[in-house]
Structure formats: C-alpha cells, structure tokens
C-alpha positions as CSV (number, residue, x, y, z in Angstrom):
1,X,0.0,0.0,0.0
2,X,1.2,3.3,-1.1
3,X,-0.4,6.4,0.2
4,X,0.4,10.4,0.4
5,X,-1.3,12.9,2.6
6,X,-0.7,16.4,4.4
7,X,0.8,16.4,8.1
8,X,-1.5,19.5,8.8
9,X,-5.4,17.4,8.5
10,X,-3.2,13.7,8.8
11,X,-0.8,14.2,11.9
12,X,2.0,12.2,11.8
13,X,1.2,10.0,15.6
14,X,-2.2,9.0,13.1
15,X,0.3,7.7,10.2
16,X,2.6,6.2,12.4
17,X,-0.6,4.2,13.8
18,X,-1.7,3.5,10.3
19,X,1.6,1.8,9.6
20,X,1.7,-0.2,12.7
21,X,-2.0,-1.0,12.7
22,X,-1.9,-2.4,8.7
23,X,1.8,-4.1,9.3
24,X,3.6,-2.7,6.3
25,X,6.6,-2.4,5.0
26,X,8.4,0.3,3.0
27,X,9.7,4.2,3.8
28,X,7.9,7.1,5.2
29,X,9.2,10.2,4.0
30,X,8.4,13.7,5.7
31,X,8.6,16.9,4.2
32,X,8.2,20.5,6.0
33,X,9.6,23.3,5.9
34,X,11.7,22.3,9.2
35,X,13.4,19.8,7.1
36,X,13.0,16.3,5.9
37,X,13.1,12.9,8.0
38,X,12.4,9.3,6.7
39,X,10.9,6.8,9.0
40,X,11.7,3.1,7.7
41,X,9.2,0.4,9.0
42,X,9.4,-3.6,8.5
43,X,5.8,-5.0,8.9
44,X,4.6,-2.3,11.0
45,X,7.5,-2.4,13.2
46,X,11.1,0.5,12.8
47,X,14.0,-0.3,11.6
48,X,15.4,3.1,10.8
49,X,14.8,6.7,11.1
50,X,16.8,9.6,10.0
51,X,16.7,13.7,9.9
52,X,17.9,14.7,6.7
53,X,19.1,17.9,8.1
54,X,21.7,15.9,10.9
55,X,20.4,18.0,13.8
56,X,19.4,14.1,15.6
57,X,22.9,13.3,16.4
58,X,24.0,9.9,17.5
59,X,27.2,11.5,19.4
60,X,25.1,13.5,21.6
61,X,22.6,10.9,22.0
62,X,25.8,8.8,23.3
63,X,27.2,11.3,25.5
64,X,23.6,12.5,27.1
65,X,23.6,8.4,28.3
66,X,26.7,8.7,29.6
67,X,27.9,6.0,27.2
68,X,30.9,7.9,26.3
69,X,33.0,11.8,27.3
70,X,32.4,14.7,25.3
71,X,36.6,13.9,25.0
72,X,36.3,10.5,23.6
73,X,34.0,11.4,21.5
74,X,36.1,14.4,19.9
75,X,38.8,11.4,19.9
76,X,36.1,9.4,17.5
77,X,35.8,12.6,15.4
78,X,39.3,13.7,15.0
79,X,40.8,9.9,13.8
80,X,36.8,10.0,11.5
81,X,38.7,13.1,10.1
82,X,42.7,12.1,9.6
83,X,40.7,8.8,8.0
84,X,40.4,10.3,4.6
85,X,38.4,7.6,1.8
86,X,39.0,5.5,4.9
87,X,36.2,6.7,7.1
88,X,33.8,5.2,9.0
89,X,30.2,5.6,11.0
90,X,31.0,7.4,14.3
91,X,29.7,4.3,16.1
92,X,31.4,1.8,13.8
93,X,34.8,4.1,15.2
94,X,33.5,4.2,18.5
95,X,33.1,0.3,18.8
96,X,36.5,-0.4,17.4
97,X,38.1,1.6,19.3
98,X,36.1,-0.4,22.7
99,X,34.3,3.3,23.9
100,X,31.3,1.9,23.3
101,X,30.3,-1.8,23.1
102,X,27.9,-3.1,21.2
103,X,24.4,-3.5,23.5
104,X,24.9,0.2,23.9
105,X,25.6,1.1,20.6
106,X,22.3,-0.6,19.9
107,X,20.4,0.8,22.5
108,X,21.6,4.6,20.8
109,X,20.3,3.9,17.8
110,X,17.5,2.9,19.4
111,X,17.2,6.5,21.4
112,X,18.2,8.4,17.9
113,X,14.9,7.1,16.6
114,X,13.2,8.1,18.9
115,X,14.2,11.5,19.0
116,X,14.4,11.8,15.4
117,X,10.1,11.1,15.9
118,X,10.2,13.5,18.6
119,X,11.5,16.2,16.1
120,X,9.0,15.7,13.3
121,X,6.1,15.4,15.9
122,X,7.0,19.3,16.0
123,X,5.9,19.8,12.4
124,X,2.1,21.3,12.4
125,X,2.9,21.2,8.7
126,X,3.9,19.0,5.2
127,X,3.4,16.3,3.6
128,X,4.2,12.4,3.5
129,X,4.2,9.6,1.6
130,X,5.2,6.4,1.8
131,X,7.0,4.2,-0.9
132,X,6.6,0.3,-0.5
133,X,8.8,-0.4,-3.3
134,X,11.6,0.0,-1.6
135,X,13.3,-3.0,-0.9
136,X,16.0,-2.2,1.6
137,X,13.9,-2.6,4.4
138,X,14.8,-6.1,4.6
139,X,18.3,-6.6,5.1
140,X,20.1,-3.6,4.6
141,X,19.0,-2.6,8.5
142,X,19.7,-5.6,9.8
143,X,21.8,-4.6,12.9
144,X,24.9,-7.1,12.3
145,X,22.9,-10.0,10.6
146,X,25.8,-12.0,9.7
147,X,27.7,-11.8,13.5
148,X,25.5,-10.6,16.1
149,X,22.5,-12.0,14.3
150,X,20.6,-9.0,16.2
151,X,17.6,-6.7,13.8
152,X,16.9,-3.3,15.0
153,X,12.7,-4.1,14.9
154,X,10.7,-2.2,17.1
155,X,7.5,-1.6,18.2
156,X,6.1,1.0,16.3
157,X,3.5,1.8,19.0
158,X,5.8,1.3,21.9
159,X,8.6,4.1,20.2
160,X,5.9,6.3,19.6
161,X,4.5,6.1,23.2
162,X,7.7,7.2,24.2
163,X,8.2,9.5,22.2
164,X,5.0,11.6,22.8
165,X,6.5,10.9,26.8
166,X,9.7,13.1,25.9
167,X,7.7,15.3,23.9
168,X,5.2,16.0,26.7
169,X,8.3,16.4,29.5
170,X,10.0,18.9,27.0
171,X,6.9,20.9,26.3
172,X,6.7,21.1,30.2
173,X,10.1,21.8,31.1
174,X,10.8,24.2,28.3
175,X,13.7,22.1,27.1
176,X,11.7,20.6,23.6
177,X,14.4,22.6,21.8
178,X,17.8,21.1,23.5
179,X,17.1,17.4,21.9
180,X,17.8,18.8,18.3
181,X,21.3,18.9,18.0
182,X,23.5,21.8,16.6
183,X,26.6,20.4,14.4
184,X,29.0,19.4,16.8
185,X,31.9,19.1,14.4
186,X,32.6,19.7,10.8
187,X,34.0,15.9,10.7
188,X,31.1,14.6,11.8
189,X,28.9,15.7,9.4
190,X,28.5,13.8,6.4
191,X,29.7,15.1,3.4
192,X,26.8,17.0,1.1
193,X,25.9,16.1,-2.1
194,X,22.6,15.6,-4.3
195,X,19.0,14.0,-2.5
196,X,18.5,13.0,-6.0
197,X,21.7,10.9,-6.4
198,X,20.6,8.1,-3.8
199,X,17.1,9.1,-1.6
200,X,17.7,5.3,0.4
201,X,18.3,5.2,3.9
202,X,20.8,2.6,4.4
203,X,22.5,0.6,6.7
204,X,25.7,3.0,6.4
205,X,23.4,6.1,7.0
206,X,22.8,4.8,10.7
207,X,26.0,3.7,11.3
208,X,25.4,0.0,11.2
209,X,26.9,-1.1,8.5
210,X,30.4,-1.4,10.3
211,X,29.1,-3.3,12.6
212,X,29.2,-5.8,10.2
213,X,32.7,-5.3,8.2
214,X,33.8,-2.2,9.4
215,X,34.7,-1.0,5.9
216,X,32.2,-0.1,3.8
217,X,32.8,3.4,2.7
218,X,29.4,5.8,3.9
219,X,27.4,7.2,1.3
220,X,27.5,10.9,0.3
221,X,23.8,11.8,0.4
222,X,22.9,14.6,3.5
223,X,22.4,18.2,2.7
224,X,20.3,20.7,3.9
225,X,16.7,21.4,2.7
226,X,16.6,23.4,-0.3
227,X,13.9,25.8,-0.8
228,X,10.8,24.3,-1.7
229,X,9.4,24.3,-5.7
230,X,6.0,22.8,-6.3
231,X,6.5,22.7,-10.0
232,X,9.2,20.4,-10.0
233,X,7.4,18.2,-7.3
234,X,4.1,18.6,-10.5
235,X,6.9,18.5,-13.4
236,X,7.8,15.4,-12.1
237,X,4.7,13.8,-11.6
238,X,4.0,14.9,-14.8
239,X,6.1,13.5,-17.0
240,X,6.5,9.7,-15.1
241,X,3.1,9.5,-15.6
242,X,2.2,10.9,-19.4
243,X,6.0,10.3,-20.9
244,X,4.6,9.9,-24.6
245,X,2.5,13.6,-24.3
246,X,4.4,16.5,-26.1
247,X,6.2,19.1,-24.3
248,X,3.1,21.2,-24.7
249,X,0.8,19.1,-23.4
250,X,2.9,18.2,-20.0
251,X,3.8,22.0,-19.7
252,X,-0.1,23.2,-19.7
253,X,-0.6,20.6,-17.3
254,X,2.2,21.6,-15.0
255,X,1.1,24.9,-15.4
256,X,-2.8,24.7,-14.2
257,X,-1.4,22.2,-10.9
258,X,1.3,25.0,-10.0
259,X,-1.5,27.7,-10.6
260,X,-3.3,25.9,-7.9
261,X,-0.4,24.9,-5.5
262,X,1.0,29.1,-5.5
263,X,-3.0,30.6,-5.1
264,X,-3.3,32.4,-1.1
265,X,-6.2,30.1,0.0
266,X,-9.1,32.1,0.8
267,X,-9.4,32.8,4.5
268,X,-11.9,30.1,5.0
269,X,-13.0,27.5,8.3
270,X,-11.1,24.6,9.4
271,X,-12.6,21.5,6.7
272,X,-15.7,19.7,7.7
273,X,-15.0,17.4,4.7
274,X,-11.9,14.3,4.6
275,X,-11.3,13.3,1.2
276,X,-10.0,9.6,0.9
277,X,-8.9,9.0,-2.7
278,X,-8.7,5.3,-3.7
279,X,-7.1,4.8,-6.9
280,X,-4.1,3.4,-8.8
281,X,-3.6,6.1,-11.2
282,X,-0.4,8.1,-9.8
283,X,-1.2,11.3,-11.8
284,X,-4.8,11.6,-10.4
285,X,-3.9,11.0,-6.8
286,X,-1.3,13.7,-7.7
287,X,-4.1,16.1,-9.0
288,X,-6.6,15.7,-6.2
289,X,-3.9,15.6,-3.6
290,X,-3.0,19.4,-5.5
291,X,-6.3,20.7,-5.8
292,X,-7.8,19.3,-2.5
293,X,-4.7,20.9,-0.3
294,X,-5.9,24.6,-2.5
295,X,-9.3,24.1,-1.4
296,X,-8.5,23.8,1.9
297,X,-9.9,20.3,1.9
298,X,-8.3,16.5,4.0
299,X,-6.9,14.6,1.7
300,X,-5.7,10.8,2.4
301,X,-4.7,9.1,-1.0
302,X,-4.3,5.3,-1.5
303,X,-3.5,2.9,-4.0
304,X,-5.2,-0.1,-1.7
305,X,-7.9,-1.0,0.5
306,X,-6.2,-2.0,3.4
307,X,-6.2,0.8,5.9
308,X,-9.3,2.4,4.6
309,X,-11.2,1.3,7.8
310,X,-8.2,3.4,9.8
311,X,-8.2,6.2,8.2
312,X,-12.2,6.4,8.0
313,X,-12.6,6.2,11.7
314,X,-9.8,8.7,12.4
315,X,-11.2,10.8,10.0
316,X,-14.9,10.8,12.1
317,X,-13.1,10.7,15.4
318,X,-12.0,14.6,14.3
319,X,-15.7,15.5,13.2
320,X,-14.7,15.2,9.7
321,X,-17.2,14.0,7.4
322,X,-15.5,10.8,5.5
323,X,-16.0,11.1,1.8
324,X,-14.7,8.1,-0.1
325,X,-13.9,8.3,-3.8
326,X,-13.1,4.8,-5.4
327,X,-11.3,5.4,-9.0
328,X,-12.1,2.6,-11.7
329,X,-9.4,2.8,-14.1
330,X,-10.5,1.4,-18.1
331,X,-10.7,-2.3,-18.0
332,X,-12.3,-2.1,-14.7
333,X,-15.9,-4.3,-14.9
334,X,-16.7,-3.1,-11.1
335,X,-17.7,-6.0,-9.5
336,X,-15.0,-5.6,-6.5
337,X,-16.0,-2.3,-6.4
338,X,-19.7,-2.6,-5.8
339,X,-18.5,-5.2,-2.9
340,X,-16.1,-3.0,-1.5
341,X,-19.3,-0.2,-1.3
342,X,-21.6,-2.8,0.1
343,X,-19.2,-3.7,2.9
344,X,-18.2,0.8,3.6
345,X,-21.7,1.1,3.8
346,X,-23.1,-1.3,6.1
347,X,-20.0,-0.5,8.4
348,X,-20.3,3.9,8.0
349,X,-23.4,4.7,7.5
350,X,-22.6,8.4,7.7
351,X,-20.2,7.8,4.5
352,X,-20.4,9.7,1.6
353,X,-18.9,7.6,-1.3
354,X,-18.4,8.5,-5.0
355,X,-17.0,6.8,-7.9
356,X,-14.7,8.3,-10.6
357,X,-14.5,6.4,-14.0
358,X,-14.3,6.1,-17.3
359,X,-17.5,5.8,-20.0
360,X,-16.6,2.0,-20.3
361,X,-17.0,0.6,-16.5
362,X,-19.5,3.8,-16.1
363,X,-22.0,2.4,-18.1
364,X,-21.9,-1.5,-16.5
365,X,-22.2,-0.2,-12.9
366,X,-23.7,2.8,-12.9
367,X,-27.3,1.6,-11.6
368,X,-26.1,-0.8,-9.3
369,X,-23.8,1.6,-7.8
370,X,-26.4,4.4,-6.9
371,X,-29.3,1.3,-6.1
372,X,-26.3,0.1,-2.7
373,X,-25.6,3.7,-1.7
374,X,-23.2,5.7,-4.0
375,X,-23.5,9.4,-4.2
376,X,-22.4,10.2,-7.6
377,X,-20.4,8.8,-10.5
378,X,-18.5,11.4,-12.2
379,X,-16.5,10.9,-15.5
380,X,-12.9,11.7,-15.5
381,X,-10.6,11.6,-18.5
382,X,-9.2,8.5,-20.0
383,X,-6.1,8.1,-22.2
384,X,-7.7,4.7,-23.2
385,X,-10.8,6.8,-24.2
386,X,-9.7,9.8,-25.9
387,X,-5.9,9.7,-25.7
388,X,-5.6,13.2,-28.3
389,X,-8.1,15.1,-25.9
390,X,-6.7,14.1,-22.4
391,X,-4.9,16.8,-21.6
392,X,-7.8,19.4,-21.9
393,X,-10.4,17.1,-20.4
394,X,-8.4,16.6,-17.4
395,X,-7.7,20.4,-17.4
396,X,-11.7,21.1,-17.3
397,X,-12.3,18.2,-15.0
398,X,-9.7,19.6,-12.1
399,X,-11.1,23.2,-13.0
400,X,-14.6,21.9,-11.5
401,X,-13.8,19.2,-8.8
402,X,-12.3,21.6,-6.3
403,X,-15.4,23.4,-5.9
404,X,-17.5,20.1,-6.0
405,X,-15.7,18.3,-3.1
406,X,-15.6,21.0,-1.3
407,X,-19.3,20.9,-1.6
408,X,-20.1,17.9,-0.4
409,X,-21.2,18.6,3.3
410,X,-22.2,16.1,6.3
411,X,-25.9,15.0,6.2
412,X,-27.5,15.8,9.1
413,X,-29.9,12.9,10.6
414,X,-33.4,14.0,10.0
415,X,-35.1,11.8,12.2
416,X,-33.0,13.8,15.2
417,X,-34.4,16.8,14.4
418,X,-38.0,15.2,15.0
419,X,-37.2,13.7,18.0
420,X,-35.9,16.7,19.3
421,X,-38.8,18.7,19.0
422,X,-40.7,15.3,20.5
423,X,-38.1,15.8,24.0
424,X,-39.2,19.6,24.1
425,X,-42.6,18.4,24.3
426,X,-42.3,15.9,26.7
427,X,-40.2,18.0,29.1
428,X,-43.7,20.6,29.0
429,X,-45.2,17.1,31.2
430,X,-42.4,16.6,33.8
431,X,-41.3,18.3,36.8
432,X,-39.5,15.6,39.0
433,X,-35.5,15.5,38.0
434,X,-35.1,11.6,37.9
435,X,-38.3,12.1,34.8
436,X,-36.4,15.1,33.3
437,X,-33.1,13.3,33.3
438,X,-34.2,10.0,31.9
439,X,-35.7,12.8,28.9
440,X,-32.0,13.6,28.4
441,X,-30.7,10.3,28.4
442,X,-32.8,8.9,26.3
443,X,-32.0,11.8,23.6
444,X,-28.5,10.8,24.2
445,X,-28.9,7.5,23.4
446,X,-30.6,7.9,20.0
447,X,-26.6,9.7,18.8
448,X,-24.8,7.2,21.2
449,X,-24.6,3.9,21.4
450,X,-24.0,3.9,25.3
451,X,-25.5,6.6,27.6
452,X,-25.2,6.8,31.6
453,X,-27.0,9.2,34.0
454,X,-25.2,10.0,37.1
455,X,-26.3,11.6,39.8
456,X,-24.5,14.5,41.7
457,X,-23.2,13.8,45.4
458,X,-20.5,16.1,47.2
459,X,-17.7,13.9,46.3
460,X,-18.6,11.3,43.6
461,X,-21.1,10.1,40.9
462,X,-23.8,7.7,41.3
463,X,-24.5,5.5,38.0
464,X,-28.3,5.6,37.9
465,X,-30.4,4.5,34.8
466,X,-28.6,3.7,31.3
467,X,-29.0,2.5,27.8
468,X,-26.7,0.1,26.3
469,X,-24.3,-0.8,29.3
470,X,-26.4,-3.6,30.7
471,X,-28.3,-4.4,28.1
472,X,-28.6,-3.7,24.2
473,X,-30.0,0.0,23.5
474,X,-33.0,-1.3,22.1
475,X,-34.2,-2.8,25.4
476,X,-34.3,0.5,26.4
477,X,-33.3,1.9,29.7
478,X,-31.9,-0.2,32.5
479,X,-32.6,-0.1,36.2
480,X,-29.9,1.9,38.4
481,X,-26.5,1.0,38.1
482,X,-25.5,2.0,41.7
483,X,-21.8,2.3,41.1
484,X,-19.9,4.5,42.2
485,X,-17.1,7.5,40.4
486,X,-15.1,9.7,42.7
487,X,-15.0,13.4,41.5
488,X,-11.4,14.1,41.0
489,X,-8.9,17.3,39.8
490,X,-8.0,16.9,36.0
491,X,-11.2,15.0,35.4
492,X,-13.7,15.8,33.0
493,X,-16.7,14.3,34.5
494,X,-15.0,17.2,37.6
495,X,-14.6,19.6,35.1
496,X,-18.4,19.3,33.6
497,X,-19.7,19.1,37.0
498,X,-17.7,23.2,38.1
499,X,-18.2,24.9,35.1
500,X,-21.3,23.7,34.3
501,X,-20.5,22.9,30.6
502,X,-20.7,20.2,27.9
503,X,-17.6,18.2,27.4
504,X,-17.4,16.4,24.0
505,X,-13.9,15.0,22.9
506,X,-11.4,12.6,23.0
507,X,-8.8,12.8,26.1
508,X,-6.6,10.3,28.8
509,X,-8.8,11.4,31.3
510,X,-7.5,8.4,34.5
511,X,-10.6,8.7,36.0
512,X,-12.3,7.4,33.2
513,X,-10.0,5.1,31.9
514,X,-9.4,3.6,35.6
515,X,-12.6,3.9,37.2
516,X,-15.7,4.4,34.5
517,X,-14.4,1.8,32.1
518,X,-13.6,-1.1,34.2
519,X,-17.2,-0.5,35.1
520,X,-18.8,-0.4,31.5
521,X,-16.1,-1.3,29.5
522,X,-13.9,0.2,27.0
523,X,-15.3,1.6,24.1
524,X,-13.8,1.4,20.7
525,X,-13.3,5.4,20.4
526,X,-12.4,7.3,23.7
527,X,-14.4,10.3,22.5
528,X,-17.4,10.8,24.6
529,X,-20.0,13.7,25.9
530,X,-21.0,14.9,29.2
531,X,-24.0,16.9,29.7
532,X,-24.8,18.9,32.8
533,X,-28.4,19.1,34.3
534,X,-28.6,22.4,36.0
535,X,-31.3,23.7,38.6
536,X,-30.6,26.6,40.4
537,X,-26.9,27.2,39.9
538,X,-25.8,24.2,40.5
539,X,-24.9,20.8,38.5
540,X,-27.4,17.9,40.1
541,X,-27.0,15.4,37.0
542,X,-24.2,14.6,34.6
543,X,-25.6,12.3,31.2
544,X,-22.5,10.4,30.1
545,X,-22.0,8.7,26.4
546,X,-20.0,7.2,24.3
547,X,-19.8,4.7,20.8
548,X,-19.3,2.0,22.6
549,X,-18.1,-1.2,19.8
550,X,-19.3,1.1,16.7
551,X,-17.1,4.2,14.9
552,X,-17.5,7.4,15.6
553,X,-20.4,9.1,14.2
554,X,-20.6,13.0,14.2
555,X,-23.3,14.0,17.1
556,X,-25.8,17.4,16.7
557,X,-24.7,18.4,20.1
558,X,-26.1,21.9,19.6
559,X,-29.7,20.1,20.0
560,X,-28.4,17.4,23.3
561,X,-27.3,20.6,24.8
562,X,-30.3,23.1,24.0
563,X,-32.5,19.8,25.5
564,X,-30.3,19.8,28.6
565,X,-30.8,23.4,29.2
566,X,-34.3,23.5,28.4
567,X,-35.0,20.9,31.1
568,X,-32.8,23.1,33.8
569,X,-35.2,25.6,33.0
570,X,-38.3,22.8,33.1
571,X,-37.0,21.7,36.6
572,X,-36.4,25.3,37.8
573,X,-39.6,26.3,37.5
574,X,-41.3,22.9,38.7
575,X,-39.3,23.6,41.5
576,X,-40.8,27.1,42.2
577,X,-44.4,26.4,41.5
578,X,-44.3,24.0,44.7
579,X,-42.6,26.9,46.6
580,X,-45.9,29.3,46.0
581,X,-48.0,26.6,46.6
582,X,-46.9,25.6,49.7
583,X,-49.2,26.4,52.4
584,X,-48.1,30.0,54.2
C-alpha cells in the first residue's frame, strides 16, 4: 500500500498508527519546511529513522547516556577526520576503538529514533508519503545480521508512546528545543551532495553497517533542505506518468497544478469534509492531492484498500465528514467495487462515497452503484478513451472538482431533528429531576450507542439509569447501576460538574479510563460527551455517552445541549411552583 497525505489534516502519531495498525513495509518520507526525516518500517514495526538535516545526532545521543565523554568522543571525530576515503560511522569508530560496546551502541540507535520522531512530531505542517517499493527494508538494516545476528525491529507503538513521553516532558520543562542537535563538528557531518543521487536510507546512514565489516565506505547523500518548488514536485509527476504527451501538453498541465499549488487560500473555516482517494492512477492521486490541499480540503490518498477502515474512523473521530472516492481505471468491470461499497456502507453509515470512472466501466455499474448507496459517479478523462483530448479534459475536469468536493457537506440525521422537538414536548409534562433526566438520556442515546445518568453527590457520581451498558440500547433503559465514580482534579466528569458545561472529545482522562471503564467497559473510540443538568446554579446530573463497539459518528450536540438546558429551566420552575404553593 502506497499512500500520500498532508501532516497539517493527517498528523504524523495517526500515520505512524496507520503503519503499525496495517503491518507494512516500506519508507515514510516527511517533508516540512523544518526539514525532511524518513521513518523506515518492516511490517509495521522500525528499523530506521533519520533527519535529513543531521540536527538528531548519534554523538550527543551517546554522550547525554553517559555512554561515552564529550573527550572520547572528539577522539572518534578527530581519527573520523585524519581517516580520509577510509572513514567510518562514528559508532562503527566508536566500537572499534572499545568506547562503546555493542548492546549500547544498539540501544543509541534505538534513542536516535526516537528523538528523530520527537522532532518531526513538532511539524504542524507538510506532507508524506510512503513508498513500499523499496526493498532495503529487509536486510540492509539488519543490525549485524551476519555476527551478532541481532535486527533493529521495534514496536512501532511502543517508540511512539515514548516519544510523545519526551515530547510532553520537554513541552513542560521548556527544554523541547535542546534534543535537536547543533553540528558538533565539521567531521562529523556527512559530506553534502545531491537528494536525487541516492534518496535510500541505508544501513551505512545509521552507522550499522560497520558493525558488520567495518569498511564499507558511507554514502555521500545529506544536505540541507533546499527551498521548496512545487512545479518540480508537478513536473515530475507529470512526466513519469504521461511520458509519450508533447512538451506542450505536460507543460499546460504543469502549469494549471502549480497555478493551484501558488494561489493564497481564501481565508476560509477549518474543513468539515476528509477526502479519501482510492485509486491506482499516480497522476490523479497527484491532481486531487493538489487541488484538494488549494481548497482547503483533508486529503488521504491510496492505491489499496487496506487501511481504509483506519483512516475512515480517524477521519470521524476529528468530526470530519468521510467522503470516499473509489477510482475505476478502463478495463475495470466493477464488481470488487460494488463489494467494497456494500461492505463501507453497512460498516459507516454516515459515509459519503463516489465513484470516478471512465464511459466504459460507467456504463456497466452505474445503476447498481447508486441502487447500494453511491453518491455520484463522475467521468474523469481516459487516455484509453480519448488519448488526443486528455490533456484538456483533465484540465476542465480539475477546473470543476475543487469546488464540488468541497461541496459535499455532512448529512445531518433528520429523524434527530424530529425527535428533538418530541423531547421539548415531553419536558412541558415533567417536573421531577429523575423524569427530566431520563428525557435527556434517552435523547443521548438515539446519537450514542452507550449513555449513563449519574447523579451529583458532594464527592462522587452515582451510576443511575442507562441505555446500552447492561443491556442492548434497544431494550431500552436499565434499572440503576449503583456504582460508584469519585470526583477528582484533572477530570472531566469534575470539570463538567464546576463549570457547568458540555464536554465532547477525545482525552486520557484516569478517571475514566481507571474507574468508569472497568465498570462499563472500554469503548472502541475514547471520545465521549457529558452533559450537565442544571437547577438553580448548580450541576445535580451529569448524562455520560460514548460509541461503545461502533465508529465514531458526528453527534448534533447543539440540539443534546439546548434539550439539557431546556429541562434546567423545566426543573427550575417545577421547583418554584411548589414553593408558591406551599401552604403560608
């Protein structure tokens, strides 16, 4: 699986899961304006990471374990330099001169990944992708196969774990910047020469290459970033993909995609809309990925299935509305396709899916793909079809599919809206809180799969009625669950409970994950709301929910909290109709 996306709507802790989560091979690259790292994985796991700008520096990383002295390491450095054509990796030198042996070697290579993730986790912005063709990944970063017989194959999850620990502990102590490493000596930098020469990580590039003949000459490939020129990035594309076109053609093509990659976006809203292309045709990812990033617009690009699923329910867990466009390239029939809609269907209802295709598998599907759910089928150019007019029909097809996606808007659930106006009505009948809360619960329930009333006490919650914790949802609500949660700092059910405020979103709250969930169990998505009751200042009833086992699905929480307010109000005045009726 190949894919391509923007750091900025696809942080890089979300691709890093991806990877992990799918177990695939091949090379991550990062690009920012910070720099450039690539992250090597091996079946989901890392064998390698670099910062093409040097400032992750094995050296330091040595010295800040105590492994070796700031003065054996200028030792290393100064025999790396009087070495000539004869040079080797700093830790290659290190080990054969016995500094360092070669557990602790290991375990620095080990810490310069990690910090090398630590670094790019800084980067709010730029792109990756991630190139399975490579084949390196398999032996090349074998730490000493043929001696030690000893892989460098980590946990993906487990390395990035820690590394959002140090990132965390830096933030807080104000130190984030004293992990990225200034040069600490000319000789220890490797030489510069052309990215487009050799792009490979290899063994040598980490040092670990002398750990298994302690002569192979490093490679010359580490410069620093050079300024940044989309229409060679296009150009490129370009031509790999439409070799045979005249220089005309590729240069009017070039032209429109650096038009749209050097127009100011408009000041516009963060996107409500993720775009996940699925499609094998490298120039068309290319296009959307341009004209989606001008729009302002997610983009996640793909050439295969696997991962969908991930990216889909990351995609909802951000309150982005998932639209999924499946490209059918020429001699496509579209029978896997119409499976592969059946299946994103059932599982996302919320999904908006459209096909892009050809006249040819258009007109075999095109019924049965709008009878199992497809949005729209829109016709994109062909080189099979009309090879003379491609150019110009991609040209007009990219001028109008900008605006279009960016169109496309979450549906809202109709049958909310009516049984909103349903709860108003019923709150006009009730007056007693345990009635007025089971009204809010119950409206919970319809967006959530699990839903918990708990009542107020001076310290702690008490789990009263619920819907799907028990029992299924459909059984409706369940008798009082009696247990117990402790109001605690840092909390949000504490939080919800002072302020008096709805909480909806996705955080390590312990309390939850310690106390609420070994109760209920965990749910496949921590995101969850809590909704305050109020009656005369004061918080007397928190509704908790949750997904439970299904995705995410974008809640109207402007109507779950209007509801909760309106029955405040219901309660408060309940409450001061008995006053004036009591008896003087």
């Amino acid at each position: 699986m190949s894919f391509n996306g923007d750091l900025e709507h696809f942080p890089l802790v979300d691709v890093i899961q991806l990877l992990h989560m799918s177990s695939k091979s091949g090379v991550l690259y990062l690009k920012s304006v910070k720099g450039e790292s690539q992250l090597v994985f091996r079946e989901g796991f890392f064998v390698g990471a670099n910062h093409l700008e040097n400032s992750c520096r094995i050296g330091k990383v040595l010295i800040d374990m105590n492994a070796i002295t700031k003065e054996a390491l200028d030792q290393a450095l100064t025999e790396q330099k009087n070495a000539g054509k004869a040079r080797k990796p700093l830790v290659a030198t290190l080990i054969e001169q016995g500094t360092v042996d070669k557990d602790t070697a290991f375990k620095g290579l080990e810490t310069l990944i990690e910090l090398t993730i630590v670094e790019v986790l800084t980067w709010e912005n730029g792109t990756f992708s991630l190139d399975v063709a490579k084949e390196s990944v398999s032996d090349e970063y074998r730490y000493f196969p043929e001696k030690l017989h000893r892989e460098i194959l980590l946990n993906a999850q487990g390395i990035l774990m820690d590394s959002l620990r140090i990132y965390d502990e830096k933030m807080r102590d104000g130190t984030l910047s004293n992990i990225f490493f200034a040069k600490e000596n000319d000789s220890d930098i490797i030489a510069s020469a052309d990215l487009s020469g050799t792009t490979e990580i290899t063994a040598d590039l980490l040092g670990l290459d002398a750990l298994e003949t302690i002569t192979r000459k490093i490679p010359d490939v580490f410069i620093g970033l050079k300024d940044h020129d989309p229409k060679d990035e296009h150009r490129q594309a370009v031509t790999r993909a439409l070799p045979e076109a005249t220089l005309d053609q590729q240069e009017r093509l070039i032209t429109f995609l650096t038009g749209m990659s050097t127009q100011a976006p408009s000041q516009s809203p963060p996107p409500v809309t993720a775009i996940i292309l699925l499609s094998h045709n490298e120039l068309l990812s290319h296009a959307v990925t341009t004209l989606c990033k001008q729009e302002n617009l997610f983009i996640f690009a793909t050439d295969e299935e696997t991962g969908l699923d991930i990216v889909i329910e990351q995609s909802l867990g951000r309150d982005l509305h998932p639209v999924l466009i499946i490209d059918l390239d020429h001699e496509n029939d579209g029978t896997y396709a119409l499976t592969l809609i059946r299946s994103k269907v059932a599982a996302y209802p919320q999904l908006s899916i459209l096909i892009t295709a050809c006249c040819q598998p258009w007109q075999s599907i095109s019924m049965d793909a709008f009878s199992i759910g497809t949005r729209s089928i829109i016709p994109r150019p062909c080189r099979s079809c009309h090879e003379d007019s491609y150019i110009d029909q991609m040209l007009a097809f990219l001028s109008g599919m900008g605006p279009y996606l960016k169109s496309i808007l979450p549906v809202q659930r109709a049958d909310i809206g009516h049984q909103f106006i349903q709860a108003l009505h019923q709150l006009k009948s009730l007056s007693e809180p345990p009635a007025i809360a089971l009204a809010l619960l119950q409206f919970a329930a319809l967006q959530f799969e699990r839903a918990v009333t708990f009542v107020v006490a001076k310290k702690e919650l008490i789990a009263e009625k619920s819907f799907g914790v028990a029992a299924l949802k459909s059984e409706g609500p369940s008798a009082p669950l009696m247990f117990r949660i402790p109001l605690e700092e840092n909390s949000v059910l504490q939080e919800v409970v002072e302020k008096g405020k709805l909480y909806y979103g996705q955080k390590l709250d312990s309390v939850l994950t310690e106390r609420l969930y070994k109760e209920i169990g965990v749910p496949r998505s921590l995101k969850a709301v809590a909704v305050p009751l109020m009656s005369r200042g004061r918080v007397i009833a928190v509704t908790y929910a949750d997904f439970g086992s299904k995705p995410v699905s974008p809640p109207q929480l402007n109507l779950l909290e209007a509801l909760a307010q309106q029955g405040g109000l219901t309660l408060d005045n309940a409450l001061y109709r008995k006053s004036i009726e009591k008896p003087d």
